[in-house]
N, C-alpha and C positions, 0 to 999 in steps of 0.2 A: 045841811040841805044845799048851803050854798057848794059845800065842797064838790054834790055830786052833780050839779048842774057844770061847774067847771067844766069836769072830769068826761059827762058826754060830748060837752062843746069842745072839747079836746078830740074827742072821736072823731065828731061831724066836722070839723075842718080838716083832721087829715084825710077823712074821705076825699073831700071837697075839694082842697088844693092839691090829691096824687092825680084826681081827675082833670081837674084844670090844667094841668102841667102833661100827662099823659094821652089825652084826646079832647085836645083843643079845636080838633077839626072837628067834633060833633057841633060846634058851637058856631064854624066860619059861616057856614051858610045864614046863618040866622042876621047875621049882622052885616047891614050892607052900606053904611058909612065908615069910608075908609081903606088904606090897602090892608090886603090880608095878612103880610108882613107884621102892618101894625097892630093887627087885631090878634094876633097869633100872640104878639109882644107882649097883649094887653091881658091877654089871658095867662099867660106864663106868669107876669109880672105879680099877678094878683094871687095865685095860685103859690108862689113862693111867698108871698102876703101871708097867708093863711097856713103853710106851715110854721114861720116863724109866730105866729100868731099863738097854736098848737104849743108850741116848743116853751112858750111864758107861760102858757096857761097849765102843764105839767109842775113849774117850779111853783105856781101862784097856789096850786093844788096842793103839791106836798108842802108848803109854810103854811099856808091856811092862815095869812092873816086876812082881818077883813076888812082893811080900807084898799092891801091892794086885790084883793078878790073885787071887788067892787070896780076898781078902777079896770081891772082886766076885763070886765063884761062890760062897761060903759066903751074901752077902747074897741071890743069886738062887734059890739053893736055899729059904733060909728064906720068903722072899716067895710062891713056891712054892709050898710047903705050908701057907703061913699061908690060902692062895685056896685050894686043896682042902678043909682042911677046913673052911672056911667056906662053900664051895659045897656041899660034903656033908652041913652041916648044911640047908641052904636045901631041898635035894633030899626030905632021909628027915623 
C-alpha cells in the first residue's frame, strides 16, 4: 500500500514541478510581494524541489524498505508545507 502511494506521489510531483518550472507565469500574477525575478526564482527553485523530490521517491519505491518509505513521505509532506506557506506568504 504504502508502495503505491509512493509511486502516485512520484506522479503528482512530476506533474507539479514540469509545471512549476514551465509556466511560472500562470502564478506571477497572483503573488504580489516581491520582484518578479524573485518570484520566477521561487517558483523554479521549488519546482526543481519537487523533481528531485520524484527522483528519491522512484529509488524509495523500487527498495520498498519501510523506514525509508516513511521518511520519504514525512520529507515530502514537510517540503510541502514549507512551499505553501511560503507561497502564502508571497500571495497576502
Amino acid at each position: 500500500m504504502i508502495r503505491v502511494l509512493i509511486f502516485v506521489s512520484v506522479a503528482l510531483l512530476v506533474i507539479i514541478g514540469i509545471y512549476l518550472l514551465k509556466k511560472a507565469t500562470v502564478f506571477l500574477p497572483l503573488m504580489h510581494n516581491g520582484e518578479p525575478d524573485e518570484n520566477k526564482q521561487f517558483l523554479h527553485q521549488f519546482g526543481v524541489f519537487y523533481l528531485i523530490l520524484a527522483a528519491m521517491g522512484i529509488l524509495v519505491g523500487i527498495f520498498n524498505l519501510k523506514f525509508f518509505s516513511l521518511f520519504y513521505i514525512f520529507s515530502l509532506l514537510v517540503i510541502s508545507a514549507v512551499f505553501s506557506v511560503m507561497f502564502a506568504k508571497k500571495i497576502l
